[in-house]
Structures are given as structure tokens and as C-alpha cells.
N, CA, C and O atoms as a Maestro MAE file, in Angstrom:
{
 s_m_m2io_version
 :::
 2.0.0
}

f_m_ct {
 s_m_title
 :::
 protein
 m_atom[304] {
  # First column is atom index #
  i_m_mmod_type
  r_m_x_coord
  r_m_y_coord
  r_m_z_coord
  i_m_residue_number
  s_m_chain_name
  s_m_pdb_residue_name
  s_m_pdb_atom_name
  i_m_atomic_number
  :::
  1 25 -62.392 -38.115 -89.263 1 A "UNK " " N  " 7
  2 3 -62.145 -36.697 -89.069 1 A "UNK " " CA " 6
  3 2 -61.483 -36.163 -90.336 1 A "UNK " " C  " 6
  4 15 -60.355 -36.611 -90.539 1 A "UNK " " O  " 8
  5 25 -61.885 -35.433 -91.085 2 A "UNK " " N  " 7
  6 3 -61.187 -34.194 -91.827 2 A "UNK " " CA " 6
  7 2 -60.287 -32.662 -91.271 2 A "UNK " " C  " 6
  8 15 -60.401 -31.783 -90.417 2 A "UNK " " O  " 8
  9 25 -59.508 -33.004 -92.226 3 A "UNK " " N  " 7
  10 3 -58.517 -31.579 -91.824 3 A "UNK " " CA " 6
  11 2 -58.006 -31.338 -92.859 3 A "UNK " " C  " 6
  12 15 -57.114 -32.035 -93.342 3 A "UNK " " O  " 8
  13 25 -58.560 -30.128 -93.481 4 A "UNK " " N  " 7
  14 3 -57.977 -29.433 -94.602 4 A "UNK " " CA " 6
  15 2 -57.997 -30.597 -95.526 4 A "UNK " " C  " 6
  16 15 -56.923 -31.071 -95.895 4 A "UNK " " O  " 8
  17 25 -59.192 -31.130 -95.956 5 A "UNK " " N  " 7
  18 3 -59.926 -31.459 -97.019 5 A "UNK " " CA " 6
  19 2 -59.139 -33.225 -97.373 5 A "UNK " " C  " 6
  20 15 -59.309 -33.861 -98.413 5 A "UNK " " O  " 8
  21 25 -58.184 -33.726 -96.006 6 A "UNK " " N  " 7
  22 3 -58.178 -34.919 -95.914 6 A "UNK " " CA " 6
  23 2 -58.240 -35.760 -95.015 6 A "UNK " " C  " 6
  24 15 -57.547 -35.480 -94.037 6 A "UNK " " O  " 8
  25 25 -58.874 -36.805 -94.954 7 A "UNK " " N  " 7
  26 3 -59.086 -37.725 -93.847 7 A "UNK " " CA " 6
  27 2 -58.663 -37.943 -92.908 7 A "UNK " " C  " 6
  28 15 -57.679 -38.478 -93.419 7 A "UNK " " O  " 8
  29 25 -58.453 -38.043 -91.759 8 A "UNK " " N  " 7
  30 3 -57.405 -38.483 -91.382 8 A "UNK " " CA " 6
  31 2 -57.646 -40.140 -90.463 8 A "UNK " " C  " 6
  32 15 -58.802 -40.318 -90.080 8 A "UNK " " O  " 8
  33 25 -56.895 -40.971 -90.222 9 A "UNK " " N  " 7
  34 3 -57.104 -42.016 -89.817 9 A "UNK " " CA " 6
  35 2 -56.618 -42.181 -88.325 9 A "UNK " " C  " 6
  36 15 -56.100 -41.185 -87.821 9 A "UNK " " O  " 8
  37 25 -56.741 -43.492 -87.448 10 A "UNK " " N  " 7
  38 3 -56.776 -43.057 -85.896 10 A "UNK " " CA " 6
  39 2 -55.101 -42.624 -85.690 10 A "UNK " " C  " 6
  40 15 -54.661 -41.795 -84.893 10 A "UNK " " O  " 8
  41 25 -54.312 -43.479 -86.695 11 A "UNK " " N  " 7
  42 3 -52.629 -42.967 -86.311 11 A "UNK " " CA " 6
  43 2 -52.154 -41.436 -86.358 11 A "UNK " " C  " 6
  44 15 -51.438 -40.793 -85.591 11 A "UNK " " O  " 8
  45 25 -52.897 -41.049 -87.688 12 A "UNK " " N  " 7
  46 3 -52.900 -39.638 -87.381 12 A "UNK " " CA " 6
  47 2 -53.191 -38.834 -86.751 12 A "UNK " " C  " 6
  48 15 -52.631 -37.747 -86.610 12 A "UNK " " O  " 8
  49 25 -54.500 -39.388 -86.060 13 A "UNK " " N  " 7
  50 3 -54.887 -38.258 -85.048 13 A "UNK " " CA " 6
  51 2 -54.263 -38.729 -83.722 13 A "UNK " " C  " 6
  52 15 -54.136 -38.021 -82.722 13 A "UNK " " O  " 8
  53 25 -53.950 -39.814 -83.824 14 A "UNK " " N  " 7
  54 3 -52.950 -39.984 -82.226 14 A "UNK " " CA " 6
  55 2 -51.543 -39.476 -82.686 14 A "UNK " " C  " 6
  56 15 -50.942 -39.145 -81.663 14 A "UNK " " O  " 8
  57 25 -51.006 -39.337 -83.448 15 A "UNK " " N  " 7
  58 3 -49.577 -38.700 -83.941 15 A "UNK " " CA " 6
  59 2 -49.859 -36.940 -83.881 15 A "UNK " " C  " 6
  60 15 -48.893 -36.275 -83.507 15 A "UNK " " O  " 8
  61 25 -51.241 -36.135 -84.263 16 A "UNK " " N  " 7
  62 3 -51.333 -34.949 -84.009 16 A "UNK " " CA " 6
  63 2 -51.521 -35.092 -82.480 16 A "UNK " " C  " 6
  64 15 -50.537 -34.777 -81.811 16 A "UNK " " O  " 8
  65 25 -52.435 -35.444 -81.929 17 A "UNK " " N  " 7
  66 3 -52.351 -35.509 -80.133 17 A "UNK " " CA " 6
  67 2 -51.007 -35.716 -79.788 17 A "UNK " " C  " 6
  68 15 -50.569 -34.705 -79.241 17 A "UNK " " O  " 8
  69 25 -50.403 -36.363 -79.856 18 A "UNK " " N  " 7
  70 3 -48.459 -36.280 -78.945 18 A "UNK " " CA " 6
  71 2 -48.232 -35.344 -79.481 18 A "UNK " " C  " 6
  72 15 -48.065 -34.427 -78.677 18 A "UNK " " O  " 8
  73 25 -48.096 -34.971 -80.759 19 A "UNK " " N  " 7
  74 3 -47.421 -33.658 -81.491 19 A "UNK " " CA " 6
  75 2 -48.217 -32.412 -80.531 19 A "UNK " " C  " 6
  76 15 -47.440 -31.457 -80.539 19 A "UNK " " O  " 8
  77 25 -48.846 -32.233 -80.118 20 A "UNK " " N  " 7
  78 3 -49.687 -31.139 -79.206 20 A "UNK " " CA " 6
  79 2 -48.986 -31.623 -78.367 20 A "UNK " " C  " 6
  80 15 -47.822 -31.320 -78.626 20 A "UNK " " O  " 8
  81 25 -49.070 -32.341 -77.307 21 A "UNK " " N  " 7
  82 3 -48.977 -33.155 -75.878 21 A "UNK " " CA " 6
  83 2 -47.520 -32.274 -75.349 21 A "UNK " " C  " 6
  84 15 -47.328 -31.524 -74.392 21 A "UNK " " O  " 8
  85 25 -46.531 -32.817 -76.590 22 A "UNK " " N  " 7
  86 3 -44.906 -32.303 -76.624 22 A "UNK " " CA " 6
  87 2 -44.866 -31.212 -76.761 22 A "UNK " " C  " 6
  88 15 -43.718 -31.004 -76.368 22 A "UNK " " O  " 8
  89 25 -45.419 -29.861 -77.151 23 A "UNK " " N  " 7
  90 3 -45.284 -28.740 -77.974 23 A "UNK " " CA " 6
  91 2 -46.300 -28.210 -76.628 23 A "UNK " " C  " 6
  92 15 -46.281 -26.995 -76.821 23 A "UNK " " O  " 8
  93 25 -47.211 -28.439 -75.326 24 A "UNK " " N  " 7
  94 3 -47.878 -28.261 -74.452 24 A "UNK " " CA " 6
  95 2 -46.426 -28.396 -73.187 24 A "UNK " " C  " 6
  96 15 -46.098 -27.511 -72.397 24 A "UNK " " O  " 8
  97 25 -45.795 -29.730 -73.340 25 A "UNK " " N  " 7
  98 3 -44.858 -29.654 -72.269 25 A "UNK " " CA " 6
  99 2 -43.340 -29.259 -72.819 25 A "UNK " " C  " 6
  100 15 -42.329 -29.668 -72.248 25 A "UNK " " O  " 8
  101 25 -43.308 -28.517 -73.854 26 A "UNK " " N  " 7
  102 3 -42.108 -28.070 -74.067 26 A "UNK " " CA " 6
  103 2 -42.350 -26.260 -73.748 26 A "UNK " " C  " 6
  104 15 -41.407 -25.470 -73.684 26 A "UNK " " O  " 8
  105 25 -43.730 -25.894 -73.589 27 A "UNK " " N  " 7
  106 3 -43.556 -24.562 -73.205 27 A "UNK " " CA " 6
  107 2 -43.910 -24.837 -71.718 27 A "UNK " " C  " 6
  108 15 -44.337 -23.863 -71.097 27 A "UNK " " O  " 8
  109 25 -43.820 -25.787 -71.181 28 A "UNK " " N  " 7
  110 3 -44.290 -25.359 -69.523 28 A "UNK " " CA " 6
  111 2 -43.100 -25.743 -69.165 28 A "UNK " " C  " 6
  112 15 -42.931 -25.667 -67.948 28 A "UNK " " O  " 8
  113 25 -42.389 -26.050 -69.641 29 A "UNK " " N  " 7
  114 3 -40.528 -26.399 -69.122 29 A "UNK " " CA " 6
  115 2 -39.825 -25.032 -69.171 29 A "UNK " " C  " 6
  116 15 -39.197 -24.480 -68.267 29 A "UNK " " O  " 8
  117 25 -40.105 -24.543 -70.609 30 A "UNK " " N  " 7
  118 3 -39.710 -22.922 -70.870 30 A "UNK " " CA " 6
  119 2 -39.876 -22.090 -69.820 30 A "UNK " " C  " 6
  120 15 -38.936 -21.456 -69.339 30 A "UNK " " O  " 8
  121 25 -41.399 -22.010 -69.272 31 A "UNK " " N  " 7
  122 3 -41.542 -20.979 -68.665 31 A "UNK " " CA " 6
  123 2 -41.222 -21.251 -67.218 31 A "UNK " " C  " 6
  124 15 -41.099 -20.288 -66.461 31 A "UNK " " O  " 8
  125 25 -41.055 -22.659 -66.703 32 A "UNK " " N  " 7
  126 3 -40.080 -22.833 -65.838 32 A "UNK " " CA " 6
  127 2 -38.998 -22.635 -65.288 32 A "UNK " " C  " 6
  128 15 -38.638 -22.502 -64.118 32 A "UNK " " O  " 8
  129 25 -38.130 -22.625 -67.024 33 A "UNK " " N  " 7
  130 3 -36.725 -22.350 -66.693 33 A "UNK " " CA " 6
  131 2 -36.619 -20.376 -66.676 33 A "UNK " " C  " 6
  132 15 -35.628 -19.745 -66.308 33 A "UNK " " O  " 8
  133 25 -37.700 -19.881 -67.091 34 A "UNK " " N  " 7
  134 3 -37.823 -18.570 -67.552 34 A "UNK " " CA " 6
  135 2 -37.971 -18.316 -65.861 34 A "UNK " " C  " 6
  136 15 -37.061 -17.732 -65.273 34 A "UNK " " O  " 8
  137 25 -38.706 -18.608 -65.413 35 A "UNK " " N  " 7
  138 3 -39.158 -18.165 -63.970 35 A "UNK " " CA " 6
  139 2 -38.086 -18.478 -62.788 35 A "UNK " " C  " 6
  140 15 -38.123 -17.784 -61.772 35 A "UNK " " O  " 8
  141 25 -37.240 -19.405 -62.905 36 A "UNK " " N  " 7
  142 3 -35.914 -19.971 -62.356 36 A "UNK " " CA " 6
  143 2 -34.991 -19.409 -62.774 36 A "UNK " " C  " 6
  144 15 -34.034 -19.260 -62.015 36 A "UNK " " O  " 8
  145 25 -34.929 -18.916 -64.050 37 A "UNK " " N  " 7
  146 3 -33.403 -17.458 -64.413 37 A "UNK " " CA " 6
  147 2 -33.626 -16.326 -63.248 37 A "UNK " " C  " 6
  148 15 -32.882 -15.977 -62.331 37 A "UNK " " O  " 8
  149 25 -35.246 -15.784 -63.725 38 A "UNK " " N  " 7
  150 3 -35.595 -14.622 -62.847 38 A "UNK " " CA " 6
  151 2 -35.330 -14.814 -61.476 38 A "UNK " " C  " 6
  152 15 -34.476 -14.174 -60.862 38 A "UNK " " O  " 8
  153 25 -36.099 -15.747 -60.955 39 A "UNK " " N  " 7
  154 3 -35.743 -16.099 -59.814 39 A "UNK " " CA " 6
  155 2 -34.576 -15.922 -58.909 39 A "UNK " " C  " 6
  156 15 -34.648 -15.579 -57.729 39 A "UNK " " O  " 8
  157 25 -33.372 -16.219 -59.654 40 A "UNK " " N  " 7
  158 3 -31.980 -16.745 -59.798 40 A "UNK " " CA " 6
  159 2 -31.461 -15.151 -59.383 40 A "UNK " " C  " 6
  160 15 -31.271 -14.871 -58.199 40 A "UNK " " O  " 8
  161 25 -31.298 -14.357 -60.241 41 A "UNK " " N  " 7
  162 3 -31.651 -13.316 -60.566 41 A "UNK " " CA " 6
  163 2 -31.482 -12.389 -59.329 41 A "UNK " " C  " 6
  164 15 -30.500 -11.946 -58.733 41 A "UNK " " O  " 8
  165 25 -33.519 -12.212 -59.103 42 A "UNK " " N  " 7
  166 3 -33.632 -11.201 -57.996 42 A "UNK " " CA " 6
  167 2 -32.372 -11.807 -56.989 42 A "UNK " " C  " 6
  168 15 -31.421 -11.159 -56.554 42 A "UNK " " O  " 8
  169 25 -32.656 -13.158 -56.780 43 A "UNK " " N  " 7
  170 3 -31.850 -13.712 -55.272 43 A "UNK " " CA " 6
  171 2 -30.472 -13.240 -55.276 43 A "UNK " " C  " 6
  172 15 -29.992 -12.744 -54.256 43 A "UNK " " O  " 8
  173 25 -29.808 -13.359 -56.344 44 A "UNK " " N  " 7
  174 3 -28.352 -12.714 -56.118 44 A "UNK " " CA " 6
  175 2 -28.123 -11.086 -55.884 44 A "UNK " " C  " 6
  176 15 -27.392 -10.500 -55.086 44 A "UNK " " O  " 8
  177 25 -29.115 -10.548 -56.980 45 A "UNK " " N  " 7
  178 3 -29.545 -9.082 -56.570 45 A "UNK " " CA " 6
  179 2 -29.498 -8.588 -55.123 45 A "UNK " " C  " 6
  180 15 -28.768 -7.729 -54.630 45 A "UNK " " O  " 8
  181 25 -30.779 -9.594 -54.368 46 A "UNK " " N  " 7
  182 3 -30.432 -9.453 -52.725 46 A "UNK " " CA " 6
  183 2 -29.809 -9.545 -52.310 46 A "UNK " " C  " 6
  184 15 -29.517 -8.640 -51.529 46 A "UNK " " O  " 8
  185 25 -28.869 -10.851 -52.406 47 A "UNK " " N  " 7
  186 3 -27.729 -11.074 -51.651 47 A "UNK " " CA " 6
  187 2 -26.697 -10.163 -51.603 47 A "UNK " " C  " 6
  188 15 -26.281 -9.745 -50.522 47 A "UNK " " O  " 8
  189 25 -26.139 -9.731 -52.897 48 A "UNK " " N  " 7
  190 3 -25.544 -8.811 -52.794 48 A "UNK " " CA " 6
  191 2 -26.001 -7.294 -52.504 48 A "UNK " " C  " 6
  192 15 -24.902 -6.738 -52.504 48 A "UNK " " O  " 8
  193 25 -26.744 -6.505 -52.311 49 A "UNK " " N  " 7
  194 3 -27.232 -5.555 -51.566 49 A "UNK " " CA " 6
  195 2 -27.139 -6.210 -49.978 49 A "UNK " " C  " 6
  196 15 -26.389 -5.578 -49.234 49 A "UNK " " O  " 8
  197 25 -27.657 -7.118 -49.523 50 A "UNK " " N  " 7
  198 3 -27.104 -7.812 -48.237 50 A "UNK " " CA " 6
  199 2 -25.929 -7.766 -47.909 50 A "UNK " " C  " 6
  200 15 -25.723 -7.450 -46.737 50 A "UNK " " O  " 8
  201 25 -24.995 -7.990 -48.596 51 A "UNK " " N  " 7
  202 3 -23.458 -8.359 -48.462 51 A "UNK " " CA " 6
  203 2 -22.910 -6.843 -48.332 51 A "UNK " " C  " 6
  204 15 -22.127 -6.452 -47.466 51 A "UNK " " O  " 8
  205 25 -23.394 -6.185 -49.214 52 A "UNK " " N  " 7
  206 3 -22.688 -4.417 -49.204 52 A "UNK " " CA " 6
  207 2 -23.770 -3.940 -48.101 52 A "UNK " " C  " 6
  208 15 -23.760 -2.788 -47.665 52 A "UNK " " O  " 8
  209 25 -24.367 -4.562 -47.834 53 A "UNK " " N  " 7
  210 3 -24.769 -3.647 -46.302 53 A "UNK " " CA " 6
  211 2 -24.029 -3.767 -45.152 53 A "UNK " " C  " 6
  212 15 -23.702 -2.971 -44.272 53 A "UNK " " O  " 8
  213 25 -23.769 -5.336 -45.414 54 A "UNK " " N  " 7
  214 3 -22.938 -5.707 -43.852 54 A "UNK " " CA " 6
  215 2 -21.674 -5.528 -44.186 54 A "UNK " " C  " 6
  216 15 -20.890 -5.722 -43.257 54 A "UNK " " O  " 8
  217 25 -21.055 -5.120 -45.538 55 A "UNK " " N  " 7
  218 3 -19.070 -4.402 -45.614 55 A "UNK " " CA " 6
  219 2 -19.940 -2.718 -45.231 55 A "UNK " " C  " 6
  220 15 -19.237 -1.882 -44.663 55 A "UNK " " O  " 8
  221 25 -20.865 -2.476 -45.442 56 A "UNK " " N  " 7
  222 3 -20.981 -1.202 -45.110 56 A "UNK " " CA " 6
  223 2 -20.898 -0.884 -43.706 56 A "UNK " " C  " 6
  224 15 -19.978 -0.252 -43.187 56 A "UNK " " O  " 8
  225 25 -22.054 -1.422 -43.036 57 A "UNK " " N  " 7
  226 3 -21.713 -1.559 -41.242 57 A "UNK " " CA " 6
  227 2 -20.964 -1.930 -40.419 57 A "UNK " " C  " 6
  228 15 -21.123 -1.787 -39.207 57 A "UNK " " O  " 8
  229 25 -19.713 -2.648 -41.157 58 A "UNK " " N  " 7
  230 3 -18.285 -3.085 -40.524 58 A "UNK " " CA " 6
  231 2 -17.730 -2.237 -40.797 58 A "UNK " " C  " 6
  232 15 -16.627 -2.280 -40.251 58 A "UNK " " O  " 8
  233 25 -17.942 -0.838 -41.778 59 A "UNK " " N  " 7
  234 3 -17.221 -0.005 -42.156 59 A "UNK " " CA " 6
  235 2 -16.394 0.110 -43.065 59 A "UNK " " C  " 6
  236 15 -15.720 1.140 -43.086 59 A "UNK " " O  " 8
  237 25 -16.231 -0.719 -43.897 60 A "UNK " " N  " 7
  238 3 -15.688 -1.113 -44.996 60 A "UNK " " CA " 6
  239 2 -16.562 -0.669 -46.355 60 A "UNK " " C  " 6
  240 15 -17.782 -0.508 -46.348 60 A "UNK " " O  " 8
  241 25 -15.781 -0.521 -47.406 61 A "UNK " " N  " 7
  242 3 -16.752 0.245 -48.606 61 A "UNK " " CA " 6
  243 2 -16.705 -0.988 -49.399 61 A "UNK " " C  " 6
  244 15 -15.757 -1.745 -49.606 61 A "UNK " " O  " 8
  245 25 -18.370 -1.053 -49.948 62 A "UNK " " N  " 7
  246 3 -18.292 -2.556 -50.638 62 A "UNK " " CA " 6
  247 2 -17.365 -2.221 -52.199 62 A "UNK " " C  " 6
  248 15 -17.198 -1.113 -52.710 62 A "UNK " " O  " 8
  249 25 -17.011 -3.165 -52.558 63 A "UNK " " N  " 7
  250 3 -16.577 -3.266 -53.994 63 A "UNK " " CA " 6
  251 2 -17.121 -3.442 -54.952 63 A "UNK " " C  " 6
  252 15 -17.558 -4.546 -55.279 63 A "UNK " " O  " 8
  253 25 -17.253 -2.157 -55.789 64 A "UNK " " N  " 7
  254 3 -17.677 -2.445 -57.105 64 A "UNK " " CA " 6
  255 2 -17.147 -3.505 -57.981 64 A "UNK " " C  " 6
  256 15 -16.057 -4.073 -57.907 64 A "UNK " " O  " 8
  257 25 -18.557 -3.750 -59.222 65 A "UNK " " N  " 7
  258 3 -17.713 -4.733 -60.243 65 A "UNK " " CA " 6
  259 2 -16.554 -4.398 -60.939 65 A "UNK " " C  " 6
  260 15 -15.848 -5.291 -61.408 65 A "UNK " " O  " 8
  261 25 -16.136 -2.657 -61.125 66 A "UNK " " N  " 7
  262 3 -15.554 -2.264 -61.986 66 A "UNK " " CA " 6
  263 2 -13.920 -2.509 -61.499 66 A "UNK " " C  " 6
  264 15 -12.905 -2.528 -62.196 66 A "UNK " " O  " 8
  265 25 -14.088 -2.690 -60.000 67 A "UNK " " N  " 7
  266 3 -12.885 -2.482 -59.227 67 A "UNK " " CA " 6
  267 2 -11.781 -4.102 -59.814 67 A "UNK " " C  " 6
  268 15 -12.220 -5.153 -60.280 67 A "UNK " " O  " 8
  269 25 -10.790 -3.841 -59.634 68 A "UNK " " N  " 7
  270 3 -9.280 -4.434 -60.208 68 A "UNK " " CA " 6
  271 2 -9.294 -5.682 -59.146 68 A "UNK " " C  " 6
  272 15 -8.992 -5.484 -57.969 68 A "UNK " " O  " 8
  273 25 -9.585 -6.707 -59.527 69 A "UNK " " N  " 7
  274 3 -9.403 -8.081 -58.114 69 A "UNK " " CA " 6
  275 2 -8.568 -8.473 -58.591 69 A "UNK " " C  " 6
  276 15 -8.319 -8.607 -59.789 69 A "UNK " " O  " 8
  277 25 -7.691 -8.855 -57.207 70 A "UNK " " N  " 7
  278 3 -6.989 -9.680 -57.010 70 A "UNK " " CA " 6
  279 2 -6.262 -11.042 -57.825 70 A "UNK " " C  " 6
  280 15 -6.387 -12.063 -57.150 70 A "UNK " " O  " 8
  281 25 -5.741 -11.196 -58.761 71 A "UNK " " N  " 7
  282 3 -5.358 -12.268 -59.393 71 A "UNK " " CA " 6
  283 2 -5.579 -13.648 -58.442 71 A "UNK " " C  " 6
  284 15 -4.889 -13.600 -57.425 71 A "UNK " " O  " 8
  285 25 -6.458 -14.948 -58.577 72 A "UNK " " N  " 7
  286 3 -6.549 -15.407 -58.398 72 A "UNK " " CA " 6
  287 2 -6.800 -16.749 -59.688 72 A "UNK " " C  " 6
  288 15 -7.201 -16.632 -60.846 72 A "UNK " " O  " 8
  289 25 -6.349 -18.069 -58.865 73 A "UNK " " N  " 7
  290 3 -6.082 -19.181 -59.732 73 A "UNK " " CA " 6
  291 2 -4.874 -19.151 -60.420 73 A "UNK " " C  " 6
  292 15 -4.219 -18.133 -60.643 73 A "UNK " " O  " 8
  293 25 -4.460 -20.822 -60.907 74 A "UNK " " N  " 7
  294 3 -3.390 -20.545 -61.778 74 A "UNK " " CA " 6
  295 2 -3.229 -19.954 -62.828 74 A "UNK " " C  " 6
  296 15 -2.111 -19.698 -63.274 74 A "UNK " " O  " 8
  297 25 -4.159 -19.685 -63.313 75 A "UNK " " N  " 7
  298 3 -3.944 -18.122 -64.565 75 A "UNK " " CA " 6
  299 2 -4.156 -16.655 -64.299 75 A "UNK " " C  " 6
  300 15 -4.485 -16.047 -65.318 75 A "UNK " " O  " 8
  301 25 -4.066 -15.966 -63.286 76 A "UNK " " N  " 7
  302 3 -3.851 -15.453 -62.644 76 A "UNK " " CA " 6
  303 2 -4.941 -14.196 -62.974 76 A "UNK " " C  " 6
  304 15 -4.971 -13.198 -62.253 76 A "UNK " " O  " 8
  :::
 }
 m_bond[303] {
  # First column is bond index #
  i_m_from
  i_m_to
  i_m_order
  :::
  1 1 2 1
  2 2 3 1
  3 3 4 2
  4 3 5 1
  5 5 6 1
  6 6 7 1
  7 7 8 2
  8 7 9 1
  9 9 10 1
  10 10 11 1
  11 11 12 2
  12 11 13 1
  13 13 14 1
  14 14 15 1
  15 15 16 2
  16 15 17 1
  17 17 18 1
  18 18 19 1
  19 19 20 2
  20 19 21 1
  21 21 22 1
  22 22 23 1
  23 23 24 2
  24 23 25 1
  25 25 26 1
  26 26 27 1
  27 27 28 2
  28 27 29 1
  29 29 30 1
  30 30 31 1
  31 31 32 2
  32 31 33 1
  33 33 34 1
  34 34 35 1
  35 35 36 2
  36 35 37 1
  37 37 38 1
  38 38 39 1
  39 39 40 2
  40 39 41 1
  41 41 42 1
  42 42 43 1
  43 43 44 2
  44 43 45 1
  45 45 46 1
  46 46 47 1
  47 47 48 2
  48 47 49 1
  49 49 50 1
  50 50 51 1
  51 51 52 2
  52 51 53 1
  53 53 54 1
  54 54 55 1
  55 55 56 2
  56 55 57 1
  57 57 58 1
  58 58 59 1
  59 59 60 2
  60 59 61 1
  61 61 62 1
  62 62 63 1
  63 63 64 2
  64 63 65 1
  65 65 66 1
  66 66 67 1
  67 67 68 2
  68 67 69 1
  69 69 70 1
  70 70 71 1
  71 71 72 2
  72 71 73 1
  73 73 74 1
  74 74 75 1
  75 75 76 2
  76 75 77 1
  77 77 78 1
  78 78 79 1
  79 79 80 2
  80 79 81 1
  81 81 82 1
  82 82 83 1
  83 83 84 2
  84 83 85 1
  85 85 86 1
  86 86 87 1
  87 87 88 2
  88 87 89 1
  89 89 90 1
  90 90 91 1
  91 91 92 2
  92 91 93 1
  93 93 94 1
  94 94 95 1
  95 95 96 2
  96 95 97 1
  97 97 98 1
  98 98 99 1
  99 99 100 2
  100 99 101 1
  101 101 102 1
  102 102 103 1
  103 103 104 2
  104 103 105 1
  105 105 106 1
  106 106 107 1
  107 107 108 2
  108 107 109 1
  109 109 110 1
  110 110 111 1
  111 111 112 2
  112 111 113 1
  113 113 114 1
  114 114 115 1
  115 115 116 2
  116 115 117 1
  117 117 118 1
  118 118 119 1
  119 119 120 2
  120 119 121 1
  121 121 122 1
  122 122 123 1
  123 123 124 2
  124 123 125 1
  125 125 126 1
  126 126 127 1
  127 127 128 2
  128 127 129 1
  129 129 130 1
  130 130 131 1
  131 131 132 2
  132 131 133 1
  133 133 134 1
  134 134 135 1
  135 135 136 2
  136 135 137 1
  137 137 138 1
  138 138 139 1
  139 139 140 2
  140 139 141 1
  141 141 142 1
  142 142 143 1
  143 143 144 2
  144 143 145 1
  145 145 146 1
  146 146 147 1
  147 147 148 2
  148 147 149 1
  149 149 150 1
  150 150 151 1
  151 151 152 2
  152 151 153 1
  153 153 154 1
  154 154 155 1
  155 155 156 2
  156 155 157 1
  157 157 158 1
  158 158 159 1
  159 159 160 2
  160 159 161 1
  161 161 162 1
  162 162 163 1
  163 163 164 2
  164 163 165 1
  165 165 166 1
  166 166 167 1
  167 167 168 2
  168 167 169 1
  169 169 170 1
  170 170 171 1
  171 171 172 2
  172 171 173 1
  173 173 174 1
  174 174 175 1
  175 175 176 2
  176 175 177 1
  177 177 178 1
  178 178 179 1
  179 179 180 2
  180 179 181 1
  181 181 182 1
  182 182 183 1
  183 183 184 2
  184 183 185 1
  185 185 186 1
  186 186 187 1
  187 187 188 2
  188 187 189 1
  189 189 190 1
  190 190 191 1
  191 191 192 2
  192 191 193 1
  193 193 194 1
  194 194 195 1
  195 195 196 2
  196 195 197 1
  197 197 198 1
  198 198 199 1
  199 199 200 2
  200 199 201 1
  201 201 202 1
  202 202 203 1
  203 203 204 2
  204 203 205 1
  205 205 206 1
  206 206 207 1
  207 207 208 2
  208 207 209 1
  209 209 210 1
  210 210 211 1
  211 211 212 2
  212 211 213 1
  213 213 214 1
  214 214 215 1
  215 215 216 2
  216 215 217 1
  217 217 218 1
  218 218 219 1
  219 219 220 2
  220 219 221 1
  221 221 222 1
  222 222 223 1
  223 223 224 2
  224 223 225 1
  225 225 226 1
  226 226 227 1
  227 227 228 2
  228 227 229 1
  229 229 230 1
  230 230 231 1
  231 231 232 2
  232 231 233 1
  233 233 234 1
  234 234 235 1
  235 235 236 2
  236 235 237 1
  237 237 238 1
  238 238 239 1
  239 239 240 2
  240 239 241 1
  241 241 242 1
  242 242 243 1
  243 243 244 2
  244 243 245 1
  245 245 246 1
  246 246 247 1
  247 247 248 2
  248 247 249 1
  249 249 250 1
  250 250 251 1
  251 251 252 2
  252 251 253 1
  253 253 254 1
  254 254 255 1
  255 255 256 2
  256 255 257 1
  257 257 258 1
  258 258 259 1
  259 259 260 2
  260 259 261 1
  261 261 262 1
  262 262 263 1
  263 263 264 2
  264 263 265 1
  265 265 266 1
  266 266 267 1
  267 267 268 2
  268 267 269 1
  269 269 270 1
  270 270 271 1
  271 271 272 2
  272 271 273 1
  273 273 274 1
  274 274 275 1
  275 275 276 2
  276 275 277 1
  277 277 278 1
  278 278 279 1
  279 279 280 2
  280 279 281 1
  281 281 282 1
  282 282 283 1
  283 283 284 2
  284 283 285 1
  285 285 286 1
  286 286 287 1
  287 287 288 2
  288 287 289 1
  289 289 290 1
  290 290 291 1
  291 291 292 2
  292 291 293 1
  293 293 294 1
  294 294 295 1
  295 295 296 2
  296 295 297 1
  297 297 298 1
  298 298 299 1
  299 299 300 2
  300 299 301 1
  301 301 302 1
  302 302 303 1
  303 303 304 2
  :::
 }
}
């Protein structure tokens, strides 16, 4: 086989095949972890719209992020 005007021999072309192989399963891990952020994501999104529904129907006003909590842990 030739590539760009040199030979190549069977190590090379089994060293370009893994070099593909790795660079094939290093983007299907990516878009794994890409789809598992999102994922991650909407679900807390819900949950919390869930959570301020049910402080809403107990009558309670949910808490914003902006709001002042409570010192908690030893660093307070």
C-alpha cells in the first residue's frame, strides 16, 4: 500500500488501523459523556421544578438560588 508517495509495510498499516480504532472509541466515549452531562442536566432541571411545586402546594414559597442559606458545616 502507498500513502503519500511511501510504502507502507503490514506494521504500519496495523499501527494506522489502532490509531483509527482509538480516535473511533475516543469520540463515542465523548459523546457519551456529552449525552450524560445533558442528561444530568434536564433531570435536576425537573427535579427541581418538582420540588418548588410541592413547597408551592404546602404553601410555602420555594427558594431561590439567590436567597442567603443557612450556614452550614464546619466552615460555616
Amino acid at each position: 500500500m502507498t500513502l503519500f508517495g511511501r510504502t507502507l509495510d503490514g506494521q504500519e498499516i496495523a499501527s494506522l488501523v489502532s490509531l483509527l480504532l482509538v480516535l473511533v472509541l475516543w469520540i463515542s466515549v465523548w459523546r457519551g459523556d456529552r449525552r450524560e452531562s445533558h442528561w444530568l442536566k434536564t433531570w435536576n432541571a425537573e427535579r427541581k421544578a418538582r420540588r418548588d411545586a410541592e413547597i408551592a402546594a404546602e404553601g410555602g414559597q420555594p427558594r431561590s438560588p439567590s436567597e442567603k442559606r443557612e450556614p452550614r458545616g464546619p466552615w460555616g
